[in-house]
N, C-alpha and C positions, 0 to 999 in steps of 0.2 A: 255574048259569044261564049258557049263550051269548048272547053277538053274534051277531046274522045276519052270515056272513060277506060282505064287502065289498072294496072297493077301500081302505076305512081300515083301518092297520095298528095307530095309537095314538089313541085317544078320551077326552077330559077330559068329564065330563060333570056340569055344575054342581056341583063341587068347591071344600068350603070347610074350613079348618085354623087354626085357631088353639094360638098357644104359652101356656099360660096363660090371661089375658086380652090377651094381643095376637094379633088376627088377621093371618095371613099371606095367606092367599088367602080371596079371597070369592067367589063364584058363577063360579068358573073354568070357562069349556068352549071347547074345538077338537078338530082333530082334525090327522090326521098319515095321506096317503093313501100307499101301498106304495111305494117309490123316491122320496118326496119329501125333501125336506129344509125342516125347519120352522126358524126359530131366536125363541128367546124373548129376548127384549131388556127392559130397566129400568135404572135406578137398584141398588144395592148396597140389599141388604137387602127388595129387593120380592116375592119369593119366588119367584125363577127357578129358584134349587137346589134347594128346596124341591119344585118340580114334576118336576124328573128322582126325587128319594128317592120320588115316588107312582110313578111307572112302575117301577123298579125293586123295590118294595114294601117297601125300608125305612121309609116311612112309611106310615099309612091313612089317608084323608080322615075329617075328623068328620064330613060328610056328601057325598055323589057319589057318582059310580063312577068306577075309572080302566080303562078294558080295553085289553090289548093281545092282537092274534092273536086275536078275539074271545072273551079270558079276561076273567071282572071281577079286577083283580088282589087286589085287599083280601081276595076270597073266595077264594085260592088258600093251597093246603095250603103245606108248605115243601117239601114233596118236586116240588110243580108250581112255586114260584117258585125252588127251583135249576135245574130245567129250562127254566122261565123265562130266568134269567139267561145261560143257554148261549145263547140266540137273540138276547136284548138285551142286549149290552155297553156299560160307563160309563166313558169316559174320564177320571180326577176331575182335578181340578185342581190336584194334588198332582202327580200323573203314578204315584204310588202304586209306584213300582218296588221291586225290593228290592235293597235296599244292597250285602247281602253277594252277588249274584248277575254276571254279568258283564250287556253289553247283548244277547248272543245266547241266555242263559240265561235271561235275564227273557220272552224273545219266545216262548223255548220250554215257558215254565216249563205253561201249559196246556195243551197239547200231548202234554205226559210226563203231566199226572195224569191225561187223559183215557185216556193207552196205561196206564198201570200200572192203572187202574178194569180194563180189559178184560184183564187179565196180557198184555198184550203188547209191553212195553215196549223189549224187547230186539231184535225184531223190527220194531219203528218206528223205531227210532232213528234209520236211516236216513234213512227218508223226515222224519222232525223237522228233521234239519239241514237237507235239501235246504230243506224251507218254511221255515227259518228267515231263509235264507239272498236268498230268493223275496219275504219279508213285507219284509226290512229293505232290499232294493234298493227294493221301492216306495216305502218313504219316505226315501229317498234318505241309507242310513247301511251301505250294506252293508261299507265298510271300519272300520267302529265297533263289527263283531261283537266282539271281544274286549275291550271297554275298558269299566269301571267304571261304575255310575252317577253317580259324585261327581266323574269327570272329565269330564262333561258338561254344556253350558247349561242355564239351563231350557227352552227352544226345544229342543233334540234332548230329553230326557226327555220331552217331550210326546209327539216323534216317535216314539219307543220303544214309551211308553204305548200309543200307535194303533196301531202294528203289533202288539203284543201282545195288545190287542183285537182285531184281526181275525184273529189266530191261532184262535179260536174259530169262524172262519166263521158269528159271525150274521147273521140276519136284518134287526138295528136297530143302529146307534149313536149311543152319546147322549156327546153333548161337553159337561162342564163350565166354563166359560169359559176356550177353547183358547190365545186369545192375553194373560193376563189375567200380568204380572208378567216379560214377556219384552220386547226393543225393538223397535221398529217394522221393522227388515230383519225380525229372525225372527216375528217374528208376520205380517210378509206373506207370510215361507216355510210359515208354519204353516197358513197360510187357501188359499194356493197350493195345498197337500198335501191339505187336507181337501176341495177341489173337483175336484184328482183325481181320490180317491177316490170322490165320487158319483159323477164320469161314468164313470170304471172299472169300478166294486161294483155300482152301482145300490141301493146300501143304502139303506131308509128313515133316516132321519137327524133328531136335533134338535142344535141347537148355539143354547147360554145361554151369553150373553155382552150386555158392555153395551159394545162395541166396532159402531158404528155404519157405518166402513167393511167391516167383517169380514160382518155383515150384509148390506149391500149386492150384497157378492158373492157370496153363498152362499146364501140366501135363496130358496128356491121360494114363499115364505109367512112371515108375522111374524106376532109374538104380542107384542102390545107391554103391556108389564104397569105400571101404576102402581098404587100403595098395594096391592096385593095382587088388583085386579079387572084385565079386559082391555081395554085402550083401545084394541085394534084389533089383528084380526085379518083379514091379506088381503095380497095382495101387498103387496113392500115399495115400490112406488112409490107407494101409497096413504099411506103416512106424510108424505109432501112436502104434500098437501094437508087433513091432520087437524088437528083447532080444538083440539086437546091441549094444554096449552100445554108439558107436560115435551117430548112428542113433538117438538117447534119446539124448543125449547131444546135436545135430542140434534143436531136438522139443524145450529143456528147452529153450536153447538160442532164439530162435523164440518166446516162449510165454513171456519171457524176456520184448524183444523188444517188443511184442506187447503191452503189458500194459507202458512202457514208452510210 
């Protein structure tokens, strides 16, 4: 069963999951329109990651649907959610690289599985470096081709991460809480970099994070999640005036910080 196709590229559609007996999400639904950028925002533990494993289809909803490209994902084969996954890439919050690789080999790394699928690996190879080369000047590490992932922050590992994802030219990217364990320069480099990239890419986009100015700037749309339900979805200047009271509690804390 399809989606009428649309202008929505990602759709939640009363979406509910529980771990055991504890629920994580309760009657979740938005949506996500073609070149937007959505960001979920909460508290630690409200099930913001939670909502990226349904798109991705590591997880199923116990009841909803999630579509993306109008696919229902939960009813997709493995063979359509690895096809799947080619088009929607996960930033995790790990930054997920591989150790023993360098940082130009990581960027390449799907690139080459893609040529070697087709046998033509030898015959790409060329053109890999050039895009390697191409992906890591956009996130501003193109003299960091050669060097380790352990010789680097967590702020560039993330950067890494994002060019590696878009080594796959999808369609979507989803950001795990991008500036989440990095210091405030590099996590304003890292929000800097991701706002780029939409005006660049024009990627649909979600970005889960519980970083309020990160939000602010990135934000076509919020998804403000408490206990597991939506307290508000809509522009982010619509949270300044919400009777929420976590949502007030994020702004004070923000205005907080901003005057330190």
């Amino acid at each position: 069963m399809n989606m009428p196709a649309d202008e929505t590229h990602i759709r939640f559609c009363r979406v509910w999951k529980s771990f055991g007996d504890q629920p994580v999400l309760e009657d979740v639904s938005f949506d996500v329109r073609r070149g937007e950028m959505v960001v979920v925002l909460g508290r630690s533990g409200v099930g913001k990651s939670v909502t990226l494993k349904h798109i991705m289809g590591f997880l199923k909803p116990d009841r909803g649907e999630v579509w993306v490209a109008g696919q229902n994902v939960p009813e997709m084969s493995e063979a359509e959610l690895t096809e799947m996954r080619r088009r929607v890439t996960m930033v995790f919050q790990s930054g997920a690289l591989f150790d023993s690789l360098t940082v130009g080999d990581n960027v390449a790394y799907p690139l080459r599985e893609r040529a070697e699928q087709r046998g033509s690996i030898q015959d790409d190879e060329e053109k890999i470096e050039a895009l390697v080369g191409e992906l890591l000047g956009l996130v501003d590490l193109a003299d960091m081709r050669d060097m380790m992932p352990s010789d680097l922050s967590t702020g560039m590992k993330r950067a890494v991460a994002i060019a590696r994802a878009l080594a796959a030219a999808p369609e979507a990217i989803l950001y795990d809480e991008p500036t989440t364990m990095v210091d405030p320069i590099m996590a304003q480099t890292v929000g800097d970099l991701i706002l780029k990239l939409k005006r660049q890419k024009g990627l649909t986009s979600i970005v889960v994070t519980h970083d309020m100015k990160l939000a602010r700037k990135l934000a076509d749309r919020v998804v403000f999640l408490v206990d597991g339900r939506v307290a508000l979805f809509g522009p982010a200047r619509q949270m300044d005036g919400s009777p929420e009271p976590v949502i007030q509690d994020f702004i004070q804390l923000d205005e907080v910080s901003f005057v330190q």
